[in-house]
KEKE-3310 file (N, C-alpha, C; in steps of 0.2 Angstrom, whole numbers, plus 5000, padded with zeros to 4 digits):
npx = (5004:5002:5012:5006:5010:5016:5019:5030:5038:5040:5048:5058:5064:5066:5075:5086:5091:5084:5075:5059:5054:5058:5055:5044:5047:5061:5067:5067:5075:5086:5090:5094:5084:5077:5065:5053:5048:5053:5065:5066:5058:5069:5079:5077:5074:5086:5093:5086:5092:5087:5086:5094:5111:5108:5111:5106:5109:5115:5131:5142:5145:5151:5160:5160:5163:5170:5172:5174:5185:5197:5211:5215:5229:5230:5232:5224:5223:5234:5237:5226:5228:5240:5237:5229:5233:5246:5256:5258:5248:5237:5230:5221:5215:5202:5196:5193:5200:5196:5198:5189:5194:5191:5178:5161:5142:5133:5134:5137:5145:5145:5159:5166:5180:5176:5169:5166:5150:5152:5156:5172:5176:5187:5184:5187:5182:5178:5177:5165:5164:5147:5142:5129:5113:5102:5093:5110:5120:5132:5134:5122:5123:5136:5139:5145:5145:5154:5154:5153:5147:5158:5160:5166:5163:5153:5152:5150:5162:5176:5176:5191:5195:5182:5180:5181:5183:5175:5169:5158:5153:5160:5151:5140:5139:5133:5142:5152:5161:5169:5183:5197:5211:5222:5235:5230:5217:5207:5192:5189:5182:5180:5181:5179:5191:5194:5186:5191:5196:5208:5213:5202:5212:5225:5222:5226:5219:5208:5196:5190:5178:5173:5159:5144:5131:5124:5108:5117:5114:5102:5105:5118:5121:5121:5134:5136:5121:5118:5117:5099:5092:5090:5076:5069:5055:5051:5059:5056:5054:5043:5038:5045:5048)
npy = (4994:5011:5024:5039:5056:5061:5052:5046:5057:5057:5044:5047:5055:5050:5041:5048:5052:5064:5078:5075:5088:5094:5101:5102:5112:5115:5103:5103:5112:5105:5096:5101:5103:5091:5082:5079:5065:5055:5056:5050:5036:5032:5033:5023:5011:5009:5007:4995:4987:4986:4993:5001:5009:5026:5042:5057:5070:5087:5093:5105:5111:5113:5108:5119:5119:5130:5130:5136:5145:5132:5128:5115:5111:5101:5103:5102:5089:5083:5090:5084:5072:5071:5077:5070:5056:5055:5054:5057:5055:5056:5047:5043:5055:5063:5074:5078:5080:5080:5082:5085:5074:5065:5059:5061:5061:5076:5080:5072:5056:5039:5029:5034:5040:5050:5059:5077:5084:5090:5080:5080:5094:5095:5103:5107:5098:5099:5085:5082:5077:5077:5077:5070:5072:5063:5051:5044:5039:5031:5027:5021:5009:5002:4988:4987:5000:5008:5022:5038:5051:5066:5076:5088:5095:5088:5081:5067:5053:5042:5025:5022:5012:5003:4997:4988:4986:4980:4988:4990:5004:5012:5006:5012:5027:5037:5046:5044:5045:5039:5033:5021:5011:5003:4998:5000:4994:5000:5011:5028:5046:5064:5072:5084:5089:5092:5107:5113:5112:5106:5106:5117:5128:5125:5130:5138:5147:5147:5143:5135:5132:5134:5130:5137:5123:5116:5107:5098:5086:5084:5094:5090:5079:5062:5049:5033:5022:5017:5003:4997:5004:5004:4995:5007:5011:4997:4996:5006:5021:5028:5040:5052:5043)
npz = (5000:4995:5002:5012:5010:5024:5030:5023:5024:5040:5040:5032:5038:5049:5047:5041:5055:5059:5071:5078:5078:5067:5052:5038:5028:5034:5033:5016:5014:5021:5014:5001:4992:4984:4978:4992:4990:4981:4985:4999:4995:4988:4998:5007:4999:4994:5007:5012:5001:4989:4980:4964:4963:4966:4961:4968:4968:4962:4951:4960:4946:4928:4915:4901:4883:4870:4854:4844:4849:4852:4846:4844:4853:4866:4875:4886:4891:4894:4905:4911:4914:4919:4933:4936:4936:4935:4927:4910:4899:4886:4880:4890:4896:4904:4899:4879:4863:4847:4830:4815:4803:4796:4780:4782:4789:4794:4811:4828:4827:4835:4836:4824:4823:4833:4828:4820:4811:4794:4779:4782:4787:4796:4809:4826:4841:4856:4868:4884:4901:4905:4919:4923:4927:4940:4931:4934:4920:4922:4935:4938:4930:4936:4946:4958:4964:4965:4958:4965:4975:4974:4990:4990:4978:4970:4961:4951:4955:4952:4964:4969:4975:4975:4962:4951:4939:4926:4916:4911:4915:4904:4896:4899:4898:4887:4881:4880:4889:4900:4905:4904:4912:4908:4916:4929:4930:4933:4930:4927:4928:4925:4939:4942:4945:4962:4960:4954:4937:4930:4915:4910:4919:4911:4896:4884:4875:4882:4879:4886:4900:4918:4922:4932:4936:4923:4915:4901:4896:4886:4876:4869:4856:4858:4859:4859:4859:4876:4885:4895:4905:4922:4931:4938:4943:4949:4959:4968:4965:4958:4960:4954:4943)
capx = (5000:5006:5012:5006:5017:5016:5022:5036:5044:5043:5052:5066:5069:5072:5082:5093:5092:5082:5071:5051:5050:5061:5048:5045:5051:5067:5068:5068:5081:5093:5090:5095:5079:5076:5058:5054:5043:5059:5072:5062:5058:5075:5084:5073:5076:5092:5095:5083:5096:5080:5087:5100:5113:5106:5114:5099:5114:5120:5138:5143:5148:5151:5166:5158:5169:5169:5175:5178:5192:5201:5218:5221:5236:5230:5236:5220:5222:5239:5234:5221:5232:5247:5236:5225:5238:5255:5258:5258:5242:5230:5221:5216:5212:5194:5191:5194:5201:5197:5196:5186:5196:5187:5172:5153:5138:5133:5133:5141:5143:5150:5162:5167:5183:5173:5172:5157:5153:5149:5164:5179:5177:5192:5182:5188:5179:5182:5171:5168:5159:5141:5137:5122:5109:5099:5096:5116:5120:5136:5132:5118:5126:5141:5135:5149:5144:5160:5154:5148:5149:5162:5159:5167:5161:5144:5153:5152:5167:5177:5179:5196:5195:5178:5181:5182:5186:5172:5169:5151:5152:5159:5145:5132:5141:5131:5145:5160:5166:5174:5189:5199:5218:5225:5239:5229:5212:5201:5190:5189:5180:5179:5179:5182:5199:5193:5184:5196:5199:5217:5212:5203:5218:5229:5220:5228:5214:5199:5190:5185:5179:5170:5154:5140:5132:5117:5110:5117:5112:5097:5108:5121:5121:5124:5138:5132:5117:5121:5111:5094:5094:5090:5069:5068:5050:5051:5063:5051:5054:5037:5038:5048:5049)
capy = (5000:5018:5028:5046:5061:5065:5046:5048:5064:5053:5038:5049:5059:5044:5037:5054:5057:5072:5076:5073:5093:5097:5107:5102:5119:5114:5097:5101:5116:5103:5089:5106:5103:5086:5080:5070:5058:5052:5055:5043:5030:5030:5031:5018:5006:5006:5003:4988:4982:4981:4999:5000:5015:5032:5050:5064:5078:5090:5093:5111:5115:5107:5112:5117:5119:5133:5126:5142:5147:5127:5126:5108:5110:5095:5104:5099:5081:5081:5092:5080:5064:5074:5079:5065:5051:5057:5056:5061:5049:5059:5042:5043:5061:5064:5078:5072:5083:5079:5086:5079:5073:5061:5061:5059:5065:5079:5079:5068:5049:5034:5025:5037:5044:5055:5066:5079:5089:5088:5077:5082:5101:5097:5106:5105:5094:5094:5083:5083:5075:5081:5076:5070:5075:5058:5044:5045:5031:5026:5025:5014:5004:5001:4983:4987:5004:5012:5026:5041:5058:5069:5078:5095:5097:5087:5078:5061:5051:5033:5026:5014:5002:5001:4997:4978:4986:4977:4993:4992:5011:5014:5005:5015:5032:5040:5050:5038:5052:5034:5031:5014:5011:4994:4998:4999:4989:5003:5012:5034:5050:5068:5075:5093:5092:5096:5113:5120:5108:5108:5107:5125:5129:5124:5131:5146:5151:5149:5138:5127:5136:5130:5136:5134:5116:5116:5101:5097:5079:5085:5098:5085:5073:5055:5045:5027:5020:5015:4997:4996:5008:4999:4996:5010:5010:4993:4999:5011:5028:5031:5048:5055:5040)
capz = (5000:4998:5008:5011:5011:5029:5030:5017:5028:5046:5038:5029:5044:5056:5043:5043:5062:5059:5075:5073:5077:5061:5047:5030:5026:5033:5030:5010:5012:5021:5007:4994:4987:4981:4981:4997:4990:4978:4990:5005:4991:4986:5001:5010:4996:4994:5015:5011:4997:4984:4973:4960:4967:4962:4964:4967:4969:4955:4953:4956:4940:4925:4910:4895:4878:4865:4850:4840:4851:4852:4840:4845:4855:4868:4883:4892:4890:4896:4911:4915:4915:4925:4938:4940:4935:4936:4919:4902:4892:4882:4880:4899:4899:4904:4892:4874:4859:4841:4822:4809:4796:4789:4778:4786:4788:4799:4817:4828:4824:4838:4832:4818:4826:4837:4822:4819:4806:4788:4777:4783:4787:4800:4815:4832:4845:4865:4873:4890:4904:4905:4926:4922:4933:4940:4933:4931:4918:4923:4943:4940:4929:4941:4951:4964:4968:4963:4958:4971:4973:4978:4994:4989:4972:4970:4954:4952:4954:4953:4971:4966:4979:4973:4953:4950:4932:4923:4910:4912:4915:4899:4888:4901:4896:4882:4877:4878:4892:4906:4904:4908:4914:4908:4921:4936:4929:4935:4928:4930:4922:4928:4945:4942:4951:4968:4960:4951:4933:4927:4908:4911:4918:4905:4889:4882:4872:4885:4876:4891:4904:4922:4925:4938:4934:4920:4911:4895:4893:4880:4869:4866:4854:4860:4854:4858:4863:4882:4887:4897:4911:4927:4932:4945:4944:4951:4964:4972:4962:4956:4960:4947:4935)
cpx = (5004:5005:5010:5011:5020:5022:5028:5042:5044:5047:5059:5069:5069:5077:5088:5095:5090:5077:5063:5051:5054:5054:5048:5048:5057:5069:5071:5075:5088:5093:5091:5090:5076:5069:5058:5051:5050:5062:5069:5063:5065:5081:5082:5075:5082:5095:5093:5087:5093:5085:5094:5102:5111:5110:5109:5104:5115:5127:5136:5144:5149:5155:5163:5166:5167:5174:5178:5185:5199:5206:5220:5228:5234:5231:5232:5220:5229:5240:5231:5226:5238:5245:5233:5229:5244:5257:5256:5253:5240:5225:5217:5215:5203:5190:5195:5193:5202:5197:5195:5189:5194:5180:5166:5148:5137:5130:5137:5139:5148:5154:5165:5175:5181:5172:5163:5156:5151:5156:5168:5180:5183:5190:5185:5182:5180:5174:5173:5163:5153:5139:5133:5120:5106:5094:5105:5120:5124:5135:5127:5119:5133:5139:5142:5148:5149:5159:5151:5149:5152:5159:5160:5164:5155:5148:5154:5160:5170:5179:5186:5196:5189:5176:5184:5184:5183:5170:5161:5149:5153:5155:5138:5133:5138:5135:5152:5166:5173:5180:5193:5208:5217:5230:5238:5220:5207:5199:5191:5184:5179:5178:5178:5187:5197:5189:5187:5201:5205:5214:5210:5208:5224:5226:5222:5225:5209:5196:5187:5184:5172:5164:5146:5136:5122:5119:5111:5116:5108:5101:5112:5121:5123:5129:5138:5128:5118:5115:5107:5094:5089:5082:5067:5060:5049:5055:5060:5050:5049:5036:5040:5051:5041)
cpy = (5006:5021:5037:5050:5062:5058:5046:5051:5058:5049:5042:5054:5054:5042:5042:5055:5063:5070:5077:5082:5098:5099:5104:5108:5116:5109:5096:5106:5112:5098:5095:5104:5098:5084:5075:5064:5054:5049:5050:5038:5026:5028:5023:5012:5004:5003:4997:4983:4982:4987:4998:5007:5021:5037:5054:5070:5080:5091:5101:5115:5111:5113:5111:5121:5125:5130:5131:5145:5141:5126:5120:5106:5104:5096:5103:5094:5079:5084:5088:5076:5066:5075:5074:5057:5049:5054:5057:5056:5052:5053:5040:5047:5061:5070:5074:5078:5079:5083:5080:5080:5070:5062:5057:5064:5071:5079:5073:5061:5044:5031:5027:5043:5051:5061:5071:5087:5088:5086:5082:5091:5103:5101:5102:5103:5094:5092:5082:5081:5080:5082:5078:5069:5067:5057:5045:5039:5027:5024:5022:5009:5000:4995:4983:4994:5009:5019:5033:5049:5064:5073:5085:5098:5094:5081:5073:5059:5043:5032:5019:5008:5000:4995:4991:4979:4980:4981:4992:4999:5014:5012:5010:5022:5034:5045:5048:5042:5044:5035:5024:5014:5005:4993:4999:4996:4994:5009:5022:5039:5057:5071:5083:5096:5097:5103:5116:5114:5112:5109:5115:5130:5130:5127:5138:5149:5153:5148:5132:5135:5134:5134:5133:5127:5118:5108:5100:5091:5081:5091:5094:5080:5066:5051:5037:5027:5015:5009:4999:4998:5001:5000:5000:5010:5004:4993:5004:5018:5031:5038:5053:5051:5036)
cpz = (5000:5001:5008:5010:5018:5031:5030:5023:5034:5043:5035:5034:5050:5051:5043:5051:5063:5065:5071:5075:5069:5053:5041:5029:5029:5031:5022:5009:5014:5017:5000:4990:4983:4984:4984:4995:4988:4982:4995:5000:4992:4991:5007:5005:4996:5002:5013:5007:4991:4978:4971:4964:4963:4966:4963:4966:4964:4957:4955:4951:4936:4918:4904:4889:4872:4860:4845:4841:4852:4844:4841:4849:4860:4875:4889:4892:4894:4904:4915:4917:4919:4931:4941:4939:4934:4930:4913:4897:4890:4883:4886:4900:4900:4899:4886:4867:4851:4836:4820:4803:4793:4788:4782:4786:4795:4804:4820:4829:4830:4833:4824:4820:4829:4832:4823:4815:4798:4782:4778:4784:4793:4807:4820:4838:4852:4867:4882:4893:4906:4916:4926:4926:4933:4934:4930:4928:4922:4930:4944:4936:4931:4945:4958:4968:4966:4962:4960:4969:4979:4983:4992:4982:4968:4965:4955:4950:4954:4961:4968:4968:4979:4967:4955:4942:4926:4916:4910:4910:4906:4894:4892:4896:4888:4876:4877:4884:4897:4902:4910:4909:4914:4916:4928:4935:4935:4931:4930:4927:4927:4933:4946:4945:4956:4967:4957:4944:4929:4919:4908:4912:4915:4898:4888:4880:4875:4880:4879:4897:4909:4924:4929:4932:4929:4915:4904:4894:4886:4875:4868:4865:4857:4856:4854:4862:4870:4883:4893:4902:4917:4930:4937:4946:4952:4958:4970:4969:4958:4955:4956:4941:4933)
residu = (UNK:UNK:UNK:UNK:UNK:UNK:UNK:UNK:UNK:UNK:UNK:UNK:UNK:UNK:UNK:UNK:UNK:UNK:UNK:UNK:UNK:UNK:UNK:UNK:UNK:UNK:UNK:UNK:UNK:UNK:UNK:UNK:UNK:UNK:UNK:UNK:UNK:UNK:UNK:UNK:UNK:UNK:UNK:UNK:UNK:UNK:UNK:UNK:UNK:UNK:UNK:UNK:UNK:UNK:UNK:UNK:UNK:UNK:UNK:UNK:UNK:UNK:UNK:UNK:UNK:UNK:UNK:UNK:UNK:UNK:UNK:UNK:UNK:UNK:UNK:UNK:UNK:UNK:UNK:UNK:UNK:UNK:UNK:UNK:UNK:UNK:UNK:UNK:UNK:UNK:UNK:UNK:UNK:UNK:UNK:UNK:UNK:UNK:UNK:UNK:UNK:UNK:UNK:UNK:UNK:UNK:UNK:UNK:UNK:UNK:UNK:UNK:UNK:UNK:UNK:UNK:UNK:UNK:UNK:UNK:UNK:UNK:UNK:UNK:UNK:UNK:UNK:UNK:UNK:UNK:UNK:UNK:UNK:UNK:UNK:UNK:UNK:UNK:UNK:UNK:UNK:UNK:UNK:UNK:UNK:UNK:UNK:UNK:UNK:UNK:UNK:UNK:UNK:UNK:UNK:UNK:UNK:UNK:UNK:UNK:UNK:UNK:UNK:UNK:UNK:UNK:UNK:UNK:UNK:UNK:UNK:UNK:UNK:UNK:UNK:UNK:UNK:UNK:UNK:UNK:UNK:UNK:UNK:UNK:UNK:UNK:UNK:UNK:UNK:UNK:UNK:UNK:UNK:UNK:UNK:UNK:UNK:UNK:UNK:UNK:UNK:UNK:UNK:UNK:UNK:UNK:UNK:UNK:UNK:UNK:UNK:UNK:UNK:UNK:UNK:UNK:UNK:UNK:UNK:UNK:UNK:UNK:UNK:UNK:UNK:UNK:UNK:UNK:UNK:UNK:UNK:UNK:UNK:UNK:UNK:UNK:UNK:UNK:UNK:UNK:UNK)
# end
């Protein structure tokens, strides 16, 4: 049977520790705003074992990319990999600089060396993690948990002693943003370096640049289809699925 609302609130403020004379009014301002039917369901289920792991939280801020001012230099890919893994990969950067040199159609295509654009116009590309707002693919396609969300800056992140390095994550990702390390067989993707991303930091045009957190899931194209998101419904999340 369901539960009412008034319900909902008691049951999510013992589970927080909140006292019974705490206010709805304040109750929603110290949950930063997420609707309590949701948040109860979800945090109720998941205690019980029965939910897949979900993130209600937004990041702070999220690095979008002008592309009219990118020359190619790479300097945010080798920033990233310097600061988050003491060396110099581009192919483990978490942002991701291309041009389209080869022919296709227009827009961007998986599997087409990230290219995007109409044959070969050569345009520059940064792709960058979106921190996508819930349901967030990769962290409910994760079966170990792995990935949560950082305390200082909201942004989902890999926890390592988590990462059992199955790559799950990267078929959930819509935008190919994961990244995998052979040499240490985990998985990782954008945290916004504590608040203050190095790639922004390193671009000498200011063609990336860190700005409070909106969603771009829906302006941006997808580059593959990611598998069968997980039955929240069935879960308890009624409320907003």
């Amino acid at each position: 049977m369901p539960m009412d609302d008034q319900e909902l609130f008691m049951r999510l403020a013992n589970y927080l520790g909140l006292s019974a004379e705490t206010t709805r009014r304040g109750f929603l301002k110290a949950t930063l705003g997420t609707v309590v039917g949701a948040s109860a369901l979800g945090l109720l289920a998941k205690k019980a074992g029965t939910a897949p792991f979900v993130i209600l939280e937004n990041a702070q801020g999220v690095i979008v990319a002008d592309t009219t001012r990118c020359t190619g230099c790479k300097r945010c890919e080798l920033a990233c990999t310097e600061y988050n893994d003491g060396k110099s990969s581009p192919s483990l950067a978490r942002i991701k600089v291309s041009r389209n040199y080869n022919f296709g159609p227009r827009g961007q295509q998986a599997g087409f060396n990230r290219s995007m654009g109409e044959y070969g116009n050569f345009r520059l590309v940064q792709d960058t993690c979106k921190q996508c707002p819930h349901p967030v693919p990769c962290a409910t396609a994760c079966p170990n948990g792995a990935i949560v969300v950082d305390e200082k800056t909201g942004a989902r992140k890999v926890d390592p002693a988590k990462c059992k390095g199955c790559k799950l994550c990267q078929r959930a990702c819509p935008w190919e943003m994961m990244v995998f390390d052979p040499d240490t067989n985990k998985a990782s993707k954008c945290f916004l370096c504590n608040g203050k991303p190095q790639c922004v930091e390193a671009c000498p045009c200011s063609a990336l640049q860190f700005v409070s957190w909106r969603d771009l899931t829906q302006a941006v194209p997808i580059r593959q289809v990611p598998p069968a998101a997980p039955d929240y419904k069935s879960a308890g999340c009624d409320t907003c699925h």
